[in-house]
N, C-alpha and C positions, 0 to 999 in steps of 0.2 A: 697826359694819359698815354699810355703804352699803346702799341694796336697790333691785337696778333689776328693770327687767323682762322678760320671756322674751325683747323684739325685740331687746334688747340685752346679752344674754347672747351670751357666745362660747361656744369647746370645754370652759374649764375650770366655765365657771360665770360669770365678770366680765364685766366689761362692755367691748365693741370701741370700738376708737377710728375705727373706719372709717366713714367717711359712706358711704351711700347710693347714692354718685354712683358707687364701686367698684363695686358691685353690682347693674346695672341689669336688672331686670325687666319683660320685653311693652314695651322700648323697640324701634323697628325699626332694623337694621341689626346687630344681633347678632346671629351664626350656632354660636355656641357656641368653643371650643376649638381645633379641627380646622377648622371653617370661616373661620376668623381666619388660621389658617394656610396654608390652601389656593394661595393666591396663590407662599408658597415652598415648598411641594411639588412643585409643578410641574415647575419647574427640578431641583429635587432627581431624580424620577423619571426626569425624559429624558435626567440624565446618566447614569441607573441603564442604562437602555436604551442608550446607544452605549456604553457599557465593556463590557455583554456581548454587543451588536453583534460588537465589536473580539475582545475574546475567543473568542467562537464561528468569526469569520471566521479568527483566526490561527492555534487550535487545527482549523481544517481544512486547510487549508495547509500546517500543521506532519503531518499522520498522511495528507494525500498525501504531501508527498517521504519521509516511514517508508515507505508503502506503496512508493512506487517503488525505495527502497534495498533493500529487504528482496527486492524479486521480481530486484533485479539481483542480489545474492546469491544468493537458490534458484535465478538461472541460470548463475552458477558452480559450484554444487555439480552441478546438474546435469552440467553439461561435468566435474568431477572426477569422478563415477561413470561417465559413461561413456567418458572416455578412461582410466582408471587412472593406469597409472603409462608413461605413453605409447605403451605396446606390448600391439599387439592380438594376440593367435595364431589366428588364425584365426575363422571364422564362429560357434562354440559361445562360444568365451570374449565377441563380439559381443553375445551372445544373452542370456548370463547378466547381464550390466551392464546390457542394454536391460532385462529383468525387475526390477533393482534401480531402475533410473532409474525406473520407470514406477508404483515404490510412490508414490512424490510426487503430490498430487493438489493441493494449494493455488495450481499455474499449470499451465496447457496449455502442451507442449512436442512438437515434431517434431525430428529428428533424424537426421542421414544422413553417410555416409563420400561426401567426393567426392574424386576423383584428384587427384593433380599431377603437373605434368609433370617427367619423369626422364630425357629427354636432349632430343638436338638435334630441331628441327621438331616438337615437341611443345609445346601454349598449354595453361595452364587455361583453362578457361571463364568462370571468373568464380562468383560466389554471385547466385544468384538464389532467394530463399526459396520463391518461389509453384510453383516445378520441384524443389524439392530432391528430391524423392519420386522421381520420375524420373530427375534427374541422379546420386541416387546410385548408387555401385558397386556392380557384382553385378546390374544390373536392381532395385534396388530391394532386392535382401538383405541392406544395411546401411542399413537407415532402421527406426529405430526413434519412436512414440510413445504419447502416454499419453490421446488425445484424439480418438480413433477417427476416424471418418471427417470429420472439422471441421479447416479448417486458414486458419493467419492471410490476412489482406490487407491492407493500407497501413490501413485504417482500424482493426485493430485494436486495445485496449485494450491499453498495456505491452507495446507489441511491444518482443522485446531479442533483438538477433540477436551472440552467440558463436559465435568459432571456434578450435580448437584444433589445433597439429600432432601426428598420429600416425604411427606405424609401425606396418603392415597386413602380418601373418604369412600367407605362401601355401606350402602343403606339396603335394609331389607324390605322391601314394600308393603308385604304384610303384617310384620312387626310393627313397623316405624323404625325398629333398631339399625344402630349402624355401630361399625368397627374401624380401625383405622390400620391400615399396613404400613411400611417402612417401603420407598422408593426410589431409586437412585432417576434424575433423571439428566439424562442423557444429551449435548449437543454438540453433533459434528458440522464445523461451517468448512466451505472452500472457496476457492474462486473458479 
């Protein structure tokens, strides 16, 4: 058996075939492993950075229009609780759906019955959200909402303006008789 010595012993114990030249020590321009590399890291990192640039900006984009589907949604549902099944009877059954609608708290919602016209020389007025409060029917006894004294403006957040047709139940006391009117009714929701 051969016998070399410690400088040129390897892992097992024999002797390396590697010159020196592989293994330069306190030569300048060696930075180690990582430093060798550095130059394609670089590039490697800034592509790391716009992929989740790109992912961040499209995952925001994507959970606005959710957010916007979903509050057009809860402004459907709202218009189904409080028109029912089209037909209103009167002020109490108004009263009770406005108490249902107003469990909803995840969007601000206003809400008002206004007239239509039902013969000759009679105009709607039109929808105007920022009056609904006033335009509705009754002075105001069919306007319901869940947002107290706060109500939308053109700059509002999700503004979504619904309307729905109803039939508005009017009973006379002393008769017993009752008639039915034609009613649009009404729902602005925001955030």
């Amino acid at each position: 058996m051969k016998k070399t010595n410690k400088s040129q012993r390897g892992f097992c114990g024999e002797a390396t075939f590697f010159p020196k030249a592989f293994f330069p020590t306190g030569k300048k321009g060696f930075l180690g492993p990582i430093g060798d590399d550095l130059p394609s890291l670089i590039p490697l990192l800034f592509a790391l950075m716009i992929f989740f640039y790109v992912f961040t900006f499209t995952w925001n984009i994507f959970d606005q229009r959710q957010r916007v589907f979903n509050d057009a949604i809860e402004t459907l549902k709202l218009g189904d609780t409080l028109k029912g099944n089209s037909y209103i009877a009167g002020k109490e059954a108004f009263d009770v759906r406005c108490l249902e609608a107003q469990s909803v708290k995840r969007i601000k919602f206003i809400s008002g019955l206004l007239p239509l016209s039902t013969g000759p020389g009679q105009t709607f007025g039109g929808l105007q959200f920022e009056t609904l409060e006033t335009d509705s029917f009754g002075e105001g006894q069919f306007f319901c909402t869940n947002a107290g004294e706060e109500r939308p403006d053109e700059t509002s957040t999700g503004l979504i303006i619904r309307s729905f047709p109803v039939a508005l139940e009017f009973k006379n006391p002393e008769t017993g008789s009752f008639y039915v009117r034609p009613m649009l009714s009404v729902v602005v929701t925001w955030r």
